[in-house]
Structure formats: C-alpha cells, structure tokens
C-alpha positions as CSV (number, residue, x, y, z in Angstrom):
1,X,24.4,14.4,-18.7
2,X,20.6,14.1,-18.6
3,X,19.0,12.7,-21.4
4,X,16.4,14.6,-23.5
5,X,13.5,13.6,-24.1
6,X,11.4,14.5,-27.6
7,X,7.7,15.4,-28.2
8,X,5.3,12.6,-29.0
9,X,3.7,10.1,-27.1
10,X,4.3,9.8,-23.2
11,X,2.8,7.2,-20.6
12,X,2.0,8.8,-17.5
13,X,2.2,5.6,-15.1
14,X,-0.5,6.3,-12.8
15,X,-4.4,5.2,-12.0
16,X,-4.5,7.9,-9.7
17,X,-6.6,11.2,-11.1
18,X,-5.5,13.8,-8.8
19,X,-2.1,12.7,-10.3
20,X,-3.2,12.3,-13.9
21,X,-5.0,15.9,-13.9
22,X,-1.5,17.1,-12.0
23,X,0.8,15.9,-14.3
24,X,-1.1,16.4,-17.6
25,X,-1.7,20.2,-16.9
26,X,1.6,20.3,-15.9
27,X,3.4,18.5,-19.2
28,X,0.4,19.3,-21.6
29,X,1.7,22.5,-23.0
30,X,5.0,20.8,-24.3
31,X,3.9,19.1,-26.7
32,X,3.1,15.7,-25.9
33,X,0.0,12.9,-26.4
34,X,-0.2,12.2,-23.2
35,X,-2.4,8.7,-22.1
36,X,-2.3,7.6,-18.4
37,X,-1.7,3.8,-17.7
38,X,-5.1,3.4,-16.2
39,X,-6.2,4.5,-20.0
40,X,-4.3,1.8,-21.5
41,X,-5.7,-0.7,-19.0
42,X,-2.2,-1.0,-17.9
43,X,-1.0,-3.3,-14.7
44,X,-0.3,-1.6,-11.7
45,X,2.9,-2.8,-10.2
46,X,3.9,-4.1,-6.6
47,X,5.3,-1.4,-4.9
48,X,7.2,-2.6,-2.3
49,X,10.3,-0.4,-2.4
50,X,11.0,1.2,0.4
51,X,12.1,4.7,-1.1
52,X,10.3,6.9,-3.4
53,X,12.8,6.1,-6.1
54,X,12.6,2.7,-5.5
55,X,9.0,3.2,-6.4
56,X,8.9,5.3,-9.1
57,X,11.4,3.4,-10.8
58,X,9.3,0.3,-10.5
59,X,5.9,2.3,-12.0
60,X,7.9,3.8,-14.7
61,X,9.4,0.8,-15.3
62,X,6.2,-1.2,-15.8
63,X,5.0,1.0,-17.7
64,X,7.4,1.5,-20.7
65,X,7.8,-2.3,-20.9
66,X,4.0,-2.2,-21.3
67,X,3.5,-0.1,-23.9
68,X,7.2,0.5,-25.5
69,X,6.3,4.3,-25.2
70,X,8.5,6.6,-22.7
71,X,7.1,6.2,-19.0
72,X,6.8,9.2,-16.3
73,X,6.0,8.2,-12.6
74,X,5.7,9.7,-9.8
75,X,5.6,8.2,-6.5
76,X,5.1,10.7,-3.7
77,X,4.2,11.0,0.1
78,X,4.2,12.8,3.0
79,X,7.1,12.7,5.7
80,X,5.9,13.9,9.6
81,X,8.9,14.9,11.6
82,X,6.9,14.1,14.9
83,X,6.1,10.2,13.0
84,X,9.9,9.6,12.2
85,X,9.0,10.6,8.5
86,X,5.4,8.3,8.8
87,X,3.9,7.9,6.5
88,X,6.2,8.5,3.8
89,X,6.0,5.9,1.1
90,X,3.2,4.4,2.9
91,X,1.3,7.5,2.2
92,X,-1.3,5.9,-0.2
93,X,-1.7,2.8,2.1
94,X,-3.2,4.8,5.2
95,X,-5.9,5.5,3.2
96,X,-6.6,2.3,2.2
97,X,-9.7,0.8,3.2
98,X,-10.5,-2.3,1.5
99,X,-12.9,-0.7,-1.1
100,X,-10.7,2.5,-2.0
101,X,-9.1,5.5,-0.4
102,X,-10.4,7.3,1.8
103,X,-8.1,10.3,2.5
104,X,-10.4,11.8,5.4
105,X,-9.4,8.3,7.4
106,X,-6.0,9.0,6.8
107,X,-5.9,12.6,7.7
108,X,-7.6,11.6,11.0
109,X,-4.9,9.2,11.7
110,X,-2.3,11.6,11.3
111,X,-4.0,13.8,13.4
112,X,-4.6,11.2,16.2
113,X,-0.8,10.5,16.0
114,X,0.0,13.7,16.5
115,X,-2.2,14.6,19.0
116,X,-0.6,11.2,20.8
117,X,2.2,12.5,20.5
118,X,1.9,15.9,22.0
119,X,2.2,17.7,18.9
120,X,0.1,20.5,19.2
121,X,2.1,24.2,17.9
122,X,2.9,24.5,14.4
123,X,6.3,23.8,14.9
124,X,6.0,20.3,16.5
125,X,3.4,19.6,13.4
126,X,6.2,19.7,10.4
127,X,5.7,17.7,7.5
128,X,7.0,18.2,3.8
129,X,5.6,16.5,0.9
130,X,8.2,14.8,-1.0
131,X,7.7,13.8,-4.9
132,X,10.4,11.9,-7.0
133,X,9.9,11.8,-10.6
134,X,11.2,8.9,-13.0
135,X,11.1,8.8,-16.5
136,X,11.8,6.0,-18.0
137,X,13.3,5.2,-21.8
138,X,12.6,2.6,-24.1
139,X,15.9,1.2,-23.4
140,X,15.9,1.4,-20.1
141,X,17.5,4.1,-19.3
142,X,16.0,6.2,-16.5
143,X,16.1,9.8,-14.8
144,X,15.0,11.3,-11.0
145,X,13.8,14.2,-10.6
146,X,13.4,14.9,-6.5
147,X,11.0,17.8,-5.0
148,X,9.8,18.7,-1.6
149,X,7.8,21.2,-0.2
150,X,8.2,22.0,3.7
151,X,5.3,23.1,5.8
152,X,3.3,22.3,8.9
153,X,0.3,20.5,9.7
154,X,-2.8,22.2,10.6
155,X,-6.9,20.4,11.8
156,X,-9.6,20.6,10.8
157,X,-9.2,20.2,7.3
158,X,-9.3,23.2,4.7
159,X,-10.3,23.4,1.5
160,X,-11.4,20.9,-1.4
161,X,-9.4,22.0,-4.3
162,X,-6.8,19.2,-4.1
163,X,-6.5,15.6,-3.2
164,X,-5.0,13.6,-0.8
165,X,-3.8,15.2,2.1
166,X,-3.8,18.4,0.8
167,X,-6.4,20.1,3.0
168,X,-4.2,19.2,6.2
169,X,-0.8,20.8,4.7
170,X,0.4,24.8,5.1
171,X,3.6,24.9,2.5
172,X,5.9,27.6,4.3
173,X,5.4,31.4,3.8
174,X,1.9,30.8,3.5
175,X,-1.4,30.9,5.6
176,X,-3.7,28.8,3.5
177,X,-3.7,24.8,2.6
178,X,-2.9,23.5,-0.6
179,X,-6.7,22.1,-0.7
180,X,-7.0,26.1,-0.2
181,X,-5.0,26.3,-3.5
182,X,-6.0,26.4,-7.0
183,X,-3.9,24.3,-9.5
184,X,-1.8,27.3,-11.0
185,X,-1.0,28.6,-7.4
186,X,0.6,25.4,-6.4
187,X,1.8,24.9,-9.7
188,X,3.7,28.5,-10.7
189,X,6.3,27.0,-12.6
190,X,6.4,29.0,-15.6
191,X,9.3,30.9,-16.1
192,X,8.2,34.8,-15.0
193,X,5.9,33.0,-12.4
194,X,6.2,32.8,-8.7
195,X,8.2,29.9,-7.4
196,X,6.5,26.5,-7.6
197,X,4.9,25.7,-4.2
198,X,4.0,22.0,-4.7
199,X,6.6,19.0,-4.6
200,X,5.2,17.7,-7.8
201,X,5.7,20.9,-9.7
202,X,9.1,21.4,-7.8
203,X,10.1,18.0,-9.5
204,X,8.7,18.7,-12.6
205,X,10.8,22.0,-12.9
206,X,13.9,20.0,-13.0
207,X,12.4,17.7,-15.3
208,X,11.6,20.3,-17.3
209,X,15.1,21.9,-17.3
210,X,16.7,18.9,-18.0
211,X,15.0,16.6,-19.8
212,X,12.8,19.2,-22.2
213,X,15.2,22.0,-22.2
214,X,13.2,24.7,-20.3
215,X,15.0,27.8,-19.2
C-alpha cells in the first residue's frame, strides 16, 4: 500500500525552473511549503542511472538526506521511436553545451537525426515524453509514480510557453505543441477537468491519488 504523505514542508529536488514552476503549480494548492533544492543551495547529484527511476531515485534521494525534509524528483525525457528511444534519459545532456542548455541545439539535433533517418510523415516522427516521479521519506522509504504522453514530432518549432522540447512535441488528439500550451491546458488534472495532457501532470495524478488522497 502506498504511503501517504502529510502537509508541511516538501523538497522539490530540482535546479531546473521550468520544473520548479511545473511542479509548484502543480502541488501548491495542497497544502505544502514547498522550497526547491537549488533554494537550499542543495548538491546536485551524479546521475548516471540508466533509467528514469534510477534517476529520480538518486535526486530524491540526495535530497531528503540533505535536508531531512520529504524529497519529490522528477527525472524525465523524451523517447524517439525512429532513435531507438534517444534521447531518453539523456534528454538534458543534448542540450548541454558547456555554459548551459541550450534546448534550440538539441531540438535541431533531433531533427537532423530524423531527417537522417528518413523520418519525414508524422507517423515515422513518434516520440512520448516520459516522467517518473519519486518521493522520497525521511526513512528511506520511496514511491514511483510513472507518466507518459504519446505524440509526434513536428519542425520548425512552435510556441514559447514551455521549456525544453516542448515547442517540437504534438501530444495525440491535438494539433498544437505543448510550447503552443498554456500551463493549465497541459496540466488539467483537477478532478471535473479534461484529462491531463502532459507526462509530468499524468505522474502527478497518481501521486496525487495515492500519496495525498485525491479522488
């Protein structure tokens, strides 16, 4: 049975913003004093697992040891079909450039590996973002919480209301990108609200089940 977990204080284990202003407008209504790791001046970890849980785990991991507070990550990606599932949990390290991110680079080297590839209808272009979820307890003690979100690829890019890859990714059903997407139209997990579109907000629908007691 999962574990619960009780208003108060909650470490969300990331430096990244797009995924701090995800995940606090996603948990902030519950309840909780939320404060990133990057806020605490927290470590980040070596992630060098070769699964999103492996990941997650580690970043939750680091930072309830940290801080002796409860620890959400989240490590997430996105899986090509026409790339064997590249880049996956290498996501973040495409757009690595030596002095930051730049998501634009890594966009355009999808693109180029798809175009390599002879990947040209929207069918030969599927991708789903994946997003696992782990909270971890002061003892320990930890929980997953998987979501995806199946779509295609499209270029150019579209939109700038996201991050990441966003602006490259059509979720299924839909015409637009999520960069094409404002927060609560990705998000739309609220019980009486349209399914959630993103992976993020997928996962955190289970979390939120489970873990917070959300019907």
């Amino acid at each position: 049975m999962t574990r619960r977990l009780e208003p108060g204080r909650l470490v969300l284990a990331t430096h990244n913003d797009g995924k701090l202003r995800e995940m606090r407008g996603l948990i902030g209504p519950f309840g909780f004093d939320v404060v990133s790791a990057g806020e605490l001046g927290l470590a980040e970890p070596d992630e060098d697992g070769t699964t999103f849980e492996q990941n997650a785990r580690t970043k939750a991991m680091a930072a309830m040891q940290a801080s002796g507070l409860p620890a959400l990550a989240d490590d997430s990606g996105i899986c090509v079909e026409a790339l064997d599932g590249a880049p996956g949990v290498y996501t973040a390290d495409w757009a690595e450039t030596g002095n930051g991110r730049d998501f634009m680079m890594a966009m355009r080297t999808v693109e180029e590996k798809l175009q390599a590839a002879g990947a040209t209808a929207p069918d030969e272009r599927r991708a789903a973002f994946v997003a696992v979820l782990c909270l971890a307890f002061p003892d320990g003690h930890c929980e997953f919480f998987r979501g995806e979100a199946p779509g295609h690829l499209v270029w150019p890019p579209r939109g700038d209301l996201g991050f990441g890859y966003d602006p490259v990714f059509v979720p299924d059903g839909h015409d637009r990108t999520f960069g094409e997407m404002t927060a609560d139209e990705k998000h739309g997990w609220t019980p009486g609200d349209a399914e959630a579109l993103s992976h993020r907000a997928r996962a955190f629908r289970l979390f939120a089940h489970d873990c917070l007691g959300v019907t």
